[in-house]
Structures are given as C-alpha cells and as structure tokens.
N, C-alpha and C positions, 0 to 999 in steps of 0.2 A: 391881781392874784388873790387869791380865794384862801384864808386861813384855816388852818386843820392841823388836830393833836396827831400823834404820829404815836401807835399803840404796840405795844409786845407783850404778846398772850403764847407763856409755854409752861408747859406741866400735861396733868392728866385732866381730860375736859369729856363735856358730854354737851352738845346741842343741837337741843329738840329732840327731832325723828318724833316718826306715828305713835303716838299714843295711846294707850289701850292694850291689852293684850299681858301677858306674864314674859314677853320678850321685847327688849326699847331700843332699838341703835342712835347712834349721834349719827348728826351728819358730818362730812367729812371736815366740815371748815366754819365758826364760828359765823351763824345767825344776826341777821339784823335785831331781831326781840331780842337775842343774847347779848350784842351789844349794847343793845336802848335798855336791857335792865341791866345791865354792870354800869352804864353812865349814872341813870337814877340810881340807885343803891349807892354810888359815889356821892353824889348830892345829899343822898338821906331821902327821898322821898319815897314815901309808903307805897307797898303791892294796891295798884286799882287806882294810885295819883292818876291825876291827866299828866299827859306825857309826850301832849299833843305839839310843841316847841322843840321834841326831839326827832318826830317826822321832817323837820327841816334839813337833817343830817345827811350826809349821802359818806357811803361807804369804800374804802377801793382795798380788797384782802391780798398780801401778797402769802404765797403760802412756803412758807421756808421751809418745815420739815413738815411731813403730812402724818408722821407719828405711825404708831402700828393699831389694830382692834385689841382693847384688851376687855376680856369677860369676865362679870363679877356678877358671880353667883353665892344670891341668898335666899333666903326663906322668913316669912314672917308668921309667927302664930303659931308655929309648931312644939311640939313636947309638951302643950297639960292639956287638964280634963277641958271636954269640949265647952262648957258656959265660960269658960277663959279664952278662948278662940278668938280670931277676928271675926266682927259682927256683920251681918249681910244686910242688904237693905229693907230684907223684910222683918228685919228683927232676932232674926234667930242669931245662931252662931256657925259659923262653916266647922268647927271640928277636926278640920285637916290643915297641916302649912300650906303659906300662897307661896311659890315657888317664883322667883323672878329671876329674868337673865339681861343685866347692861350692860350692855357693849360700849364701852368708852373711848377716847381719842387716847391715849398713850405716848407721851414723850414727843406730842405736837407742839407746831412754835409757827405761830403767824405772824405779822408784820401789817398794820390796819393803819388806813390814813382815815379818819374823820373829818370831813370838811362842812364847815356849816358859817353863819353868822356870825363875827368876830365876837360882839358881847355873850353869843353863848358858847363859842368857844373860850372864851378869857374863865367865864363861870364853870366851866367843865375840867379847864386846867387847873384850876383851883380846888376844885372837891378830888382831881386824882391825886393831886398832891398831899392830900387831906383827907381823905375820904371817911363819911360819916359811916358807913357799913364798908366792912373788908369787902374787895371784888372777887364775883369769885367767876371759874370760865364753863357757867353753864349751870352747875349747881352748888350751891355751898361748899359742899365737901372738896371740891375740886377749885380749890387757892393755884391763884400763880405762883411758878415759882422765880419770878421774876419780879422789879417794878414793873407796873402796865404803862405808865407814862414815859415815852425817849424822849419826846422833844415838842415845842410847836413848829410850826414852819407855812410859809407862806404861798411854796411851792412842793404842793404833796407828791406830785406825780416823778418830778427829780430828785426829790427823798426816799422816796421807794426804790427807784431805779440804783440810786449810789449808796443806799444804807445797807452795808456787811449784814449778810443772811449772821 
C-alpha cells in the first residue's frame, strides 16, 4: 500500500488558466503546480527552490462541489496624472487604468489524495500541520476555509471512495 495525505481544499480559489490578456479564468479543479506550490509554501520553501522531490507525487482529485464562476473585476492605475500611471516597458507611462477581469472558482471543495514516498509524505504531514507559509488555493488572497489536512492513510483510493463529500 502506497502512503498519501488525504487533502480538503474549499473556499474561493483560482488555478492557473492562460495567462496574459486583461481577462484570466481558473481552471475548473485544482492544478498539479497549485498543488506542488501549496506543499512547498507548507514546508517554507522559496518561489524558484528545486521542487524536483515533489514530481515524485501523483495526484487523484475527487471533485465534491465544483463551486460557481465568480467575476472580480478591478482596475489598476487609474484616477491621477499620467507620470503616476503604471509604467510600460518602454518607460513611459500608460496614463489610462489596466482593466482586469478573474474569474474565480467560488464555494468549490475538492477532496485530493497525495500519494508519494512515505519519508516525504511523513515531511509533508508535518509542514501541513505546521505550515511555515499560510496555504492558500491558488493565490494568496484565496485562504481555505477549512483545515487542508484530513488525515494520512495508506489506502487512498478507498478513502476517497468512503470519505463523506
């Protein structure tokens, strides 16, 4: 039997989606990067650590509620004179608000088995219990509003199957 933390991720979340653009969706169900940086950040290890120990992890998402799209629209840079403006890369200044639109996960709640290496699972239960940075599910601002850790277990696939949505 193969050890793995047994995770509950629910609140308001955002992960990933395309990049670029003044419009960003999440995708619908918590990322492997999202995971492997809510572990590190659990451990305390800095943006750009090797991380290369937590490619050993395999993931299995059960999706309990799949939440609604919620849109959060703001603006950055807007209301004063233009040399106060956000600055472009050629130096100047844009002069006008950047408009953005996120699209967020909403009152989602997934159910995540981790299964890896026993000693880095034993190390990983230990920093969720503990965690040197608060986890958050996707970006900072978006805190569980739950514990992330239920339980360890030895057999993931029949802990997902009998753990109450």
């Amino acid at each position: 039997m193969t050890p793995a933390l047994l995770l509950h991720l629910s609140g308001t979340q955002f992960w990933g989606g395309p990049h670029g653009g003044t419009t960003r969706t999440s995708h619908p169900h918590p990322t492997r990067s999202g995971i492997t940086g809510l572990l590190a950040a659990a451990q305390g290890r800095p943006r750009g650590s090797d991380q290369s120990d937590l490619d050993q992890l395999t993931h299995t998402i059960r999706i309990d509620r799949p939440g609604q799209r919620l849109l959060d629209f703001h603006t950055v840079g807007g209301g004063h004179p233009k040399h106060h403006t956000v600055a472009t890369a050629e130096g100047g200044h844009r002069g006008n608000a950047l408009i953005f639109r996120d699209w967020y996960l909403h009152d989602a709640a997934f159910t995540i088995a981790v299964t890896g290496p026993a000693g880095l699972i034993d190390d990983l239960t230990t920093a969720l219990r503990n965690p040197v940075y608060p986890p958050h599910l996707g970006r900072r601002a978006c805190r569980p509003d739950t514990p992330v850790l239920i339980t360890t277990t030895h057999d993931p696939a029949t802990a997902l199957e009998h753990l109450p949505l």
